[in-house]
Every structure is written in structure tokens, then in C-alpha cells.
C-alpha positions as CSV (number, residue, x, y, z in Angstrom):
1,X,0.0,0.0,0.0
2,X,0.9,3.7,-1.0
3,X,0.0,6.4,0.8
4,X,-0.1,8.9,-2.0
5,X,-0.8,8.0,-5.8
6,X,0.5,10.8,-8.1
7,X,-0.2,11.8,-11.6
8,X,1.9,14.8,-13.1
9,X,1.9,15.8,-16.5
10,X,5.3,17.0,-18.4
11,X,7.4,19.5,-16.6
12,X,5.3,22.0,-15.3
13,X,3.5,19.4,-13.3
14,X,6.4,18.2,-12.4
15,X,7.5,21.3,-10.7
16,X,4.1,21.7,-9.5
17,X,3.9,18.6,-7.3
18,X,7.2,18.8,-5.8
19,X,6.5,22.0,-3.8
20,X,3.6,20.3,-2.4
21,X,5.0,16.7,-1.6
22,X,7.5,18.6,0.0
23,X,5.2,20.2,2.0
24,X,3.6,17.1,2.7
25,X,6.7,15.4,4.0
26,X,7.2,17.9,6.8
27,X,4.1,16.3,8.3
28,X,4.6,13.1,7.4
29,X,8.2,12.3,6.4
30,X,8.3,8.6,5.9
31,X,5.1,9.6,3.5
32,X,5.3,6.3,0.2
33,X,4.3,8.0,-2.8
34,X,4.4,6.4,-6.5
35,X,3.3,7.1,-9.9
36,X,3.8,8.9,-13.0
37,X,6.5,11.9,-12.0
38,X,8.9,13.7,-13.4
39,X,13.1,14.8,-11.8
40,X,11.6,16.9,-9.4
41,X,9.3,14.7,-8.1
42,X,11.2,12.2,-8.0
43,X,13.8,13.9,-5.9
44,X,10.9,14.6,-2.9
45,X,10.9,10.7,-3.1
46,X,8.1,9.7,-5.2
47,X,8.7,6.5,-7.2
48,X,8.4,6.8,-11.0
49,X,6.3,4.0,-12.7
50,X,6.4,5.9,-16.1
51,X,8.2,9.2,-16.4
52,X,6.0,12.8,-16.8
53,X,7.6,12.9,-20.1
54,X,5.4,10.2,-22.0
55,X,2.1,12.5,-21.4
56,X,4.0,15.7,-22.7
57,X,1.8,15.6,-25.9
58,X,-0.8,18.5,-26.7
59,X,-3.0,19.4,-29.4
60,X,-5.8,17.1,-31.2
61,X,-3.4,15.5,-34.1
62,X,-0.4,15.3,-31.4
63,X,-2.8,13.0,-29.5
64,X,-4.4,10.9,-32.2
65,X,-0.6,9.7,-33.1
66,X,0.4,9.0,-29.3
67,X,-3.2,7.3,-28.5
68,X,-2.4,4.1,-28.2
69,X,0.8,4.3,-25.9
70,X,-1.5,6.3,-23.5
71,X,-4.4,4.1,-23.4
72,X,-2.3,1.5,-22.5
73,X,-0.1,3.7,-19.8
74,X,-3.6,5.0,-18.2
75,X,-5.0,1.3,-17.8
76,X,-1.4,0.0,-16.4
77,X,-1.5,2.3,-13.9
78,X,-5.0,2.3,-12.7
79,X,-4.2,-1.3,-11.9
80,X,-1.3,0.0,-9.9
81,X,-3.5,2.1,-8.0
82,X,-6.2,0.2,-8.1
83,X,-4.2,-2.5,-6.3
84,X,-1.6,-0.5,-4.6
85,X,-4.8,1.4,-2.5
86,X,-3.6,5.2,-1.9
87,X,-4.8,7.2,0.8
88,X,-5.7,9.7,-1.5
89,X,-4.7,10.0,-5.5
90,X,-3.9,13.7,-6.6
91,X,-4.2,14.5,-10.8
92,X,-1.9,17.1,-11.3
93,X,-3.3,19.0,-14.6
94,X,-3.0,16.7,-17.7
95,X,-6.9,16.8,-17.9
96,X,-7.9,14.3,-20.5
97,X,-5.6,11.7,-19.0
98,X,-6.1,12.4,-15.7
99,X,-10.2,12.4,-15.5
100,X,-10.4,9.1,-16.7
101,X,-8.1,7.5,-14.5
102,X,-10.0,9.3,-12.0
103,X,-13.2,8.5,-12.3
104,X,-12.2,4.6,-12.7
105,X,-10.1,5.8,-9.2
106,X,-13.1,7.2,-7.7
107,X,-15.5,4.1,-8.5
108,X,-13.1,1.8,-7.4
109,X,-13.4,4.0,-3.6
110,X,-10.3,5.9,-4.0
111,X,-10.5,9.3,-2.8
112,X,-9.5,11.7,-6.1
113,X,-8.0,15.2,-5.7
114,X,-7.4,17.3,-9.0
115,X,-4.8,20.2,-8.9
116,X,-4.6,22.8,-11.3
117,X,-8.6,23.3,-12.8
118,X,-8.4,22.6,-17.0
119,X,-9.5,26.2,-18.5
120,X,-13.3,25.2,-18.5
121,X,-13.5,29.3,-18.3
122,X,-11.4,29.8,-21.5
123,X,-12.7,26.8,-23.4
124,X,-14.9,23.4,-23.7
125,X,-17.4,24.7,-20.5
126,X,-19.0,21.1,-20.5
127,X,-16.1,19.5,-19.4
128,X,-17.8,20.2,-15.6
129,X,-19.6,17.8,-15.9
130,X,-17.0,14.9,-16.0
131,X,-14.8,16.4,-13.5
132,X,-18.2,15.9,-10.9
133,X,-17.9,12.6,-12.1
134,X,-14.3,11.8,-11.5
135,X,-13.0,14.3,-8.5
136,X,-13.8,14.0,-4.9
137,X,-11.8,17.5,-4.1
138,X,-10.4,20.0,-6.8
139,X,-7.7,22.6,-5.9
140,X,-7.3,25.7,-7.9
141,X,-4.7,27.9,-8.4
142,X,-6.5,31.7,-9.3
143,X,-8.9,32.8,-7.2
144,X,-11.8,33.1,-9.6
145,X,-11.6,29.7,-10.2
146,X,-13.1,28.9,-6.8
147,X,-16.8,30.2,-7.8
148,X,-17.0,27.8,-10.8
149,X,-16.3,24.9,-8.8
150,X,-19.0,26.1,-5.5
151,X,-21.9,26.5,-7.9
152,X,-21.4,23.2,-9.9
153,X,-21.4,21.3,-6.3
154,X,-17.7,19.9,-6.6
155,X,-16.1,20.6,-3.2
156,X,-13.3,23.1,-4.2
157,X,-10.1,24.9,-2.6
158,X,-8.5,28.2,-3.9
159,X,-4.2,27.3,-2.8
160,X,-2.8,29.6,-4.6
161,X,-0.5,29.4,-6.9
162,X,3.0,27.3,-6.0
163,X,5.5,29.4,-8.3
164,X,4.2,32.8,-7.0
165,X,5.4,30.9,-3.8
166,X,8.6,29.8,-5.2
167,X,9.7,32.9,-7.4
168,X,10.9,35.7,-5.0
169,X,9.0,39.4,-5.2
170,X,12.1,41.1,-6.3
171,X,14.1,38.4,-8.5
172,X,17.9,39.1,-8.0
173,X,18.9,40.8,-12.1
174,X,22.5,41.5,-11.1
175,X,22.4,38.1,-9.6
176,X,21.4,35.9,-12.5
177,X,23.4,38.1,-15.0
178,X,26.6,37.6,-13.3
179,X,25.8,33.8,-13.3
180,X,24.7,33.3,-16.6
181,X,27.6,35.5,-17.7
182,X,25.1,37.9,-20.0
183,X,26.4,41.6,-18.7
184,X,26.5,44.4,-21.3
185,X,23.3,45.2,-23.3
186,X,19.6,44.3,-23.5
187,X,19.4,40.6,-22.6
188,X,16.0,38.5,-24.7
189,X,15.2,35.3,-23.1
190,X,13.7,32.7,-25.7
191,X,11.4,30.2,-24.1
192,X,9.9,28.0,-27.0
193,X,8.2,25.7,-24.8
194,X,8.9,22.1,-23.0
195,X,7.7,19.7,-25.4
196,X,9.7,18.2,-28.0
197,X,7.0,19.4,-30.5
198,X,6.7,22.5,-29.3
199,X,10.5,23.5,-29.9
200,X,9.8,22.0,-33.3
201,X,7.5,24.9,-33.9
202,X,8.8,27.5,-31.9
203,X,12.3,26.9,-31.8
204,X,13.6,28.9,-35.3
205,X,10.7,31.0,-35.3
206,X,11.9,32.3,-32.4
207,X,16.0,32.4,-33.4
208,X,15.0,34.0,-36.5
209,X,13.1,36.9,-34.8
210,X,16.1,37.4,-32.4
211,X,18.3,38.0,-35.5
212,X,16.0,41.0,-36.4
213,X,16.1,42.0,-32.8
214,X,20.4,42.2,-33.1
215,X,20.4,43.9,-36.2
216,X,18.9,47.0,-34.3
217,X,20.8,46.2,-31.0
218,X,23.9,44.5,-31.8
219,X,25.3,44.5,-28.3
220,X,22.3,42.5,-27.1
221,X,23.0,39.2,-25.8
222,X,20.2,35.8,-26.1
223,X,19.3,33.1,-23.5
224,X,17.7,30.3,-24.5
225,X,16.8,27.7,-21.7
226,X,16.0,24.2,-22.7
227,X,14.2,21.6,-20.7
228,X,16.3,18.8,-21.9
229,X,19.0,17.5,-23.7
230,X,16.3,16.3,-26.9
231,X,15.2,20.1,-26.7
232,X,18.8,21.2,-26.7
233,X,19.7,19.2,-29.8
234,X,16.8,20.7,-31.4
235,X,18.0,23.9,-30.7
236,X,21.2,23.0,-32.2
237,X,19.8,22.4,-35.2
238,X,17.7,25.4,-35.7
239,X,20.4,27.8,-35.1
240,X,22.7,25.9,-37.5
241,X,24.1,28.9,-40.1
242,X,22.3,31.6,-37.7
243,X,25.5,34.2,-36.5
244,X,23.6,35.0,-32.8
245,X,25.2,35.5,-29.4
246,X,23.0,32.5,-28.3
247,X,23.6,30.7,-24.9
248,X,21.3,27.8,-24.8
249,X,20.9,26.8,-21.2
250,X,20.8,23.5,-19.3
251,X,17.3,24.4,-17.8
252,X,17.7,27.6,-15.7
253,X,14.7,29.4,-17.2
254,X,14.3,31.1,-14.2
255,X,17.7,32.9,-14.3
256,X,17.0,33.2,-17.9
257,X,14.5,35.1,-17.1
258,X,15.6,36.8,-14.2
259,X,18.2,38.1,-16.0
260,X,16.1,39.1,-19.2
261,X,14.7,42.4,-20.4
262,X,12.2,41.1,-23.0
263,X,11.2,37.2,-23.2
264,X,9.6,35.5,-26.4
265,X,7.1,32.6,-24.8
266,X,5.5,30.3,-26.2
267,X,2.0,30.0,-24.7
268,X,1.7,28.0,-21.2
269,X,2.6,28.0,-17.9
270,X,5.9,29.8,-18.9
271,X,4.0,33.1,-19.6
272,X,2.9,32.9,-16.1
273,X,6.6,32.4,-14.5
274,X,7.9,35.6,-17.2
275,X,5.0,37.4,-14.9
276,X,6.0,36.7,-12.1
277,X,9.7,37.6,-12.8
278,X,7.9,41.3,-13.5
279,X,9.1,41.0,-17.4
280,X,7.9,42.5,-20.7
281,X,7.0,39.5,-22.9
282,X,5.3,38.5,-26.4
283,X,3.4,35.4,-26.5
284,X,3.2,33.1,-29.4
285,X,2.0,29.7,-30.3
286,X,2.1,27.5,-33.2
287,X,-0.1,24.0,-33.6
288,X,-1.2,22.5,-37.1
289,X,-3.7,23.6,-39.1
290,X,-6.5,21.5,-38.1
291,X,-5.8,21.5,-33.9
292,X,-6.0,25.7,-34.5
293,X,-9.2,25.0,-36.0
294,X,-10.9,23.2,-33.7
295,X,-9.9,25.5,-30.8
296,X,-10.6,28.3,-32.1
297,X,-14.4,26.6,-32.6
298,X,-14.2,26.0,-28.9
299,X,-12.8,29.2,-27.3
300,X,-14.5,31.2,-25.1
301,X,-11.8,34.0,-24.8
302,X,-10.4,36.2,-26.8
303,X,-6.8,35.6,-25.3
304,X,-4.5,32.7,-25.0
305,X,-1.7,33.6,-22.4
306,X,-2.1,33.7,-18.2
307,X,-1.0,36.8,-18.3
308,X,-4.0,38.6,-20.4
309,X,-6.1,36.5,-19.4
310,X,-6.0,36.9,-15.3
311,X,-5.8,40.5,-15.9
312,X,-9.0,40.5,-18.9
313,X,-6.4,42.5,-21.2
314,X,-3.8,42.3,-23.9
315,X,-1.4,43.2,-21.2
316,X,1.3,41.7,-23.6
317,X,1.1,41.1,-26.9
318,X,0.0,37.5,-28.7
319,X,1.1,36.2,-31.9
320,X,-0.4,32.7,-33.0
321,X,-1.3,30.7,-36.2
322,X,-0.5,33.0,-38.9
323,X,1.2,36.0,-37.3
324,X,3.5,34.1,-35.7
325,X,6.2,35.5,-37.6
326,X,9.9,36.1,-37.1
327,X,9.1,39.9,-38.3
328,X,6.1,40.3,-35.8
329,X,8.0,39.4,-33.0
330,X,11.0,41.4,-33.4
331,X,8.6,44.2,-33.7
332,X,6.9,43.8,-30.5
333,X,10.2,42.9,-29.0
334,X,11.9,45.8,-30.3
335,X,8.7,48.0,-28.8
336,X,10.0,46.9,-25.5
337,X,13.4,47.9,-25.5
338,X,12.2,51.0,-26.6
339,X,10.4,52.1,-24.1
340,X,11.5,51.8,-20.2
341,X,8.2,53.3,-19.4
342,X,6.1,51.0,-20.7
343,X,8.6,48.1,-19.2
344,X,8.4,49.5,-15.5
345,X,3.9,50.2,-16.2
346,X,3.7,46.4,-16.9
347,X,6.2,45.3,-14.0
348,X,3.7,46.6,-11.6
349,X,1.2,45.2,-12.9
350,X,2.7,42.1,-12.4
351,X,3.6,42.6,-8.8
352,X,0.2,43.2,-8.5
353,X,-0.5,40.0,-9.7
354,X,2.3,38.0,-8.1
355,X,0.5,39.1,-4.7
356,X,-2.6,38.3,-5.1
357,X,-1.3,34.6,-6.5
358,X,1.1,34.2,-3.3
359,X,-0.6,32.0,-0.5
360,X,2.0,29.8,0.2
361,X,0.4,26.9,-2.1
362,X,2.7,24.0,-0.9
363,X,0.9,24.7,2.6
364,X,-2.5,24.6,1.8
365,X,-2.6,22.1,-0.5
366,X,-0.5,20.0,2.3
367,X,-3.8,20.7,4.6
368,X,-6.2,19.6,1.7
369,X,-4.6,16.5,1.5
370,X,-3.8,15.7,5.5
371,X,-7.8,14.2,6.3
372,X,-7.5,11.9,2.9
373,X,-4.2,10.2,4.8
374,X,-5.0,10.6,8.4
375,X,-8.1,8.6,7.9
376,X,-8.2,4.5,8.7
């Protein structure tokens, strides 16, 4: 028997989960937790069955092609858990896997616990009605979250989010300059995503509009974290033949961005942390034709990033589909470094929003979980 089943998806659930297992273990250090984790859980001590990395896949086509490896990963480890008996099982994000396994959880008596809501506000509003199905207790991360959950009758927590927790008020510039070796000029953090795919599509979209960004400042300098060694080598090969002061980074987006003046993002939970480091970004996205398609059918919204969207304005600009362009986001780059007004205007506003997102997450979601595995 486990004490805790886990379910994080790709790396931003992955860093999710380990603030609050780590939480969790100051309660209850000899706490047994398995199931499908990433590095970081994995160092708090939960055992990997299957790593986070095979449900890093997004977007309708994306799926379709990886569909049968996750069928069979989903019904191998609801066995495990099914078997194995966990106090309590927590989803973290990864919706359309995580639902199902949770429902079969729930049926089966297991108490279910989803962190990190899907974006039922933003898109596919019906989805609330398989989430009552298949979740005993869902935590949310932004505040207005809470209401949705009250009124549908799902019993519902508002934790906070973990990296307003983790990422200071005031990050350290001097700091993360000097260690990333990036002191001079203006300093452009490229972020093209975690996925494999998503550095596919992002990747020389994004080298190529830094080139237009050094032909007006040739003394600025470009950080490019990548998640891992596959995204690196991907990386390698887009900037093959591109003359760019380029340090591609082991990891380390957050002194990437720390350090940075201007960040291109590719839409996700990334546009969140390049808030919360108080910086000036543009968002873009790119999925195939036919996944673009279909979301745009289902929107709700008329933004994509966490940034416009908690604050219900284009806060930042957004470039997607067909204006993604390398010319489009040098422009909107270039509009940053130009103006040191409008850089400080939006850095309060993200303060702002870094407090109200600050509630010590790992803490609360700690106390969630503590009547699931003190009961018999």
C-alpha cells in the first residue's frame, strides 16, 4: 500500500507537485508516494512507474498519433493504483488523461483530488460535468476559479499558486546576470516551450526573430533555456548557419528570465513564471492547421496567455497561427526595448499580480490533502 498515488503531466507538473509533496513530507516524512513523475518529483521521493515525459503531448493530431501508448499507460496504472490502494490520489493537470483515471479511481473507492482546474473558463465549458464525475476535491490555483467549482457542487479549494510561492517578489537581475555571464546590453530570453513538438515549432521562429532583434541592438545578448538534452539538440539544429550571441541553457529558465529584459514565450505556464519575474514579454503559439481549427471553434476567450487573461487584457502582446512570424516578434520585442516606461507600467502590474497569486500553495494544499491520509 501507498499512501499517496501521483499523476503529473510533463514539466510543469512536475514542478508543480514537488512543492507540495515537499510540503507534505514535513508532516509526514516517511510519506510512500508512486506514480507517473517527473526529476523533481522524484527527488521529494516519489517513485516513477512511467516518467512525466510520455504525457507531454498537446493538441488534437499530437494525440491521435500517441493514443495508443496512452491508453495503455492509463490502464497500467490504474491497476497499480487500483491494487496498490492510496490514501488519497492527486491528478496534477494533464486533464484528458487524468479524468479518466480518475473517475475509474473514484469508482473503485479511491478518494480523487485534482490540482490545477483545465481552462473550463477559457474553453470546452462542458467539461464540468466529467470532473463531478471523476473528482472528490479539486484545488485551484487563481482565485476566480473557486466560484465555478462552488456552484457546480464539486467541493473546491483556492491554494494559490506554488511558483508565486517559489519565485521571489524582487528576483535578483544583477544576480542571474553575473551567473549566466550575459552583462552588457539588453538581454532576450527565448522560451519555445517544454515539449519536443513545441520547440519544433517555436524553436527557429523564435532564433530567427532574435536575429531581427540584433540587427537594431547588436550588443544584445540571447538566453535560451531548454528543458532537456532532446530540446537542446533541437535547438542545435535550428540555429545551424544563424550568427547570434546565443547561450542555450541547461534548464535555468528562471535565471533566464531573471536576467532578461524582454522574453519570447511560447503560450503556457511559462507566460505565467515571465509574470512573475515582473518581465515584458510577447506570447506566441504554433499547432497545425486543423488543432488551431478546432480551438478556435471551442474558445471562449479572446486571449491565449495567463498573463491577459488573469488581468481580462492584452497586457502583452499575442502572436499565434499565422502571425506568428519572425518579423512580428521582433517588432513587438523591439517595442519593449524602446520604451523603459512601458517596461516599469507592466512590471507593476505584475507585482500586483504576483501578490494576489502568493498564499503559500505547498501549505494549503498540504492541509487539503492531510484528512485523505489521516483517515483509517
Amino acid at each position: 500500500m501507498i499512501d499517496l498515488g501521483v499523476v503529473a503531466g510533463e514539466a510543469s507538473g512536475d514542478l508543480l507537485g514537488a512543492h507540495f509533496v515537499q510540503a507534505l513530507k514535513q508532516g509526514h516524512p516517511e510519506l510512500r508516494a508512486a506514480g507517473i513523475a517527473g526529476p523533481r518529483l522524484v527527488e521529494t521521493g516519489v517513485r516513477a512507474i512511467y516518467p512525466s515525459d510520455k504525457l507531454a503531448v498537446n493538441g488534437y493530431v499530437e494525440v491521435l498519433r500517441h493514443l495508443p501508448e496512452l491508453l495503455w499507460i492509463r490502464s497500467r496504472i490504474g491497476r497499480y493504483f487500483l491494487r496498490e490502494r492510496p490514501r488519497v490520489f492527486v491528478g496534477i493537470d494533464a486533464p484528458d488523461f487524468n479524468f479518466t483515471l480518475e473517475a475509474r479511481l473514484k469508482a473503485g473507492d479511491i478518494p480523487t483530488v485534482h490540482f490545477v482546474s483545465p481552462s473550463i473558463w477559457a474553453w470546452r465549458p462542458e467539461r464540468i460535468h466529467r470532473i463531478r464525475q471523476a473528482v472528490s476535491h479539486m484545488l485551484v490555483v487563481f482565485p476566480f476559479e473557486e466560484a465555478i467549482y462552488r456552484d457546480a457542487g464539486i467541493p473546491v479549494t483556492y491554494v494559490g499558486h506554488p511558483l508565486a510561492d517559489a519565485i521571489p517578489l524582487e528576483p535578483d537581475v544583477a544576480g542571474a546576470r553575473a551567473a549566466l555571464g550575459v552583462a552588457g546590453g539588453p538581454v532576450v530570453a527565448l522560451l519555445p516551450g517544454s515539449r519536443l513538438s513545441e520547440v519544433e515549432r517555436h524553436a527557429r521562429l523564435m532564433l530567427d526573430a532574435a536575429r531581427l532583434v540584433h540587427a537594431r541592438y547588436p550588443d544584445a545578448q540571447f538566453v535560451l533555456p531548454a528543458a532537456s538534452e532532446a530540446a537542446a539538440r533541437l535547438v542545435d539544429q535550428a540555429r545551424r548557419a544563424l550568427e547570434l550571441p546565443l547561450r542555450v541553457l541547461a534548464g535555468q529558465s528562471h535565471a533566464a528570465l531573471a536576467a532578461c529584459d524582454v522574453a519570447l514565450v511560447a503560450s503556457g505556464t511559462a507566460t505565467l513564471e515571465t509574470a512573475l519575474f515582473k518581465k515584458p514579454m510577447v506570447i506566441t503559439y504554433r499547432v497545425p492547421a486543423l488543432t488551431a481549427h478546432l480551438m478556435r471553434k471551442k474558445a471562449l476567450l479572446p486571449w491565449i496567455g495567463l498573463p491577459n487573461i488573469l488581468t481580462h487584457e492584452f497586457i502583452v502582446p499575442e502572436r499565434v497561427q499565422e502571425a506568428a512570424t519572425p518579423q512580428n516578434l521582433a517588432d513587438d520585442a523591439l517595442a519593449w526595448l524602446d520604451d523603459a516606461t512601458r517596461r516599469e507600467a507592466v512590471a507593476a502590474r505584475f507585482r500586483a499580480l504576483h501578490e494576489s497569486l502568493r498564499r503559500d500553495a505547498g501549505r494549503r494544499i498540504a492541509e487539503a490533502l492531510e484528512p485523505y491520509l489521516e483517515a483509517a
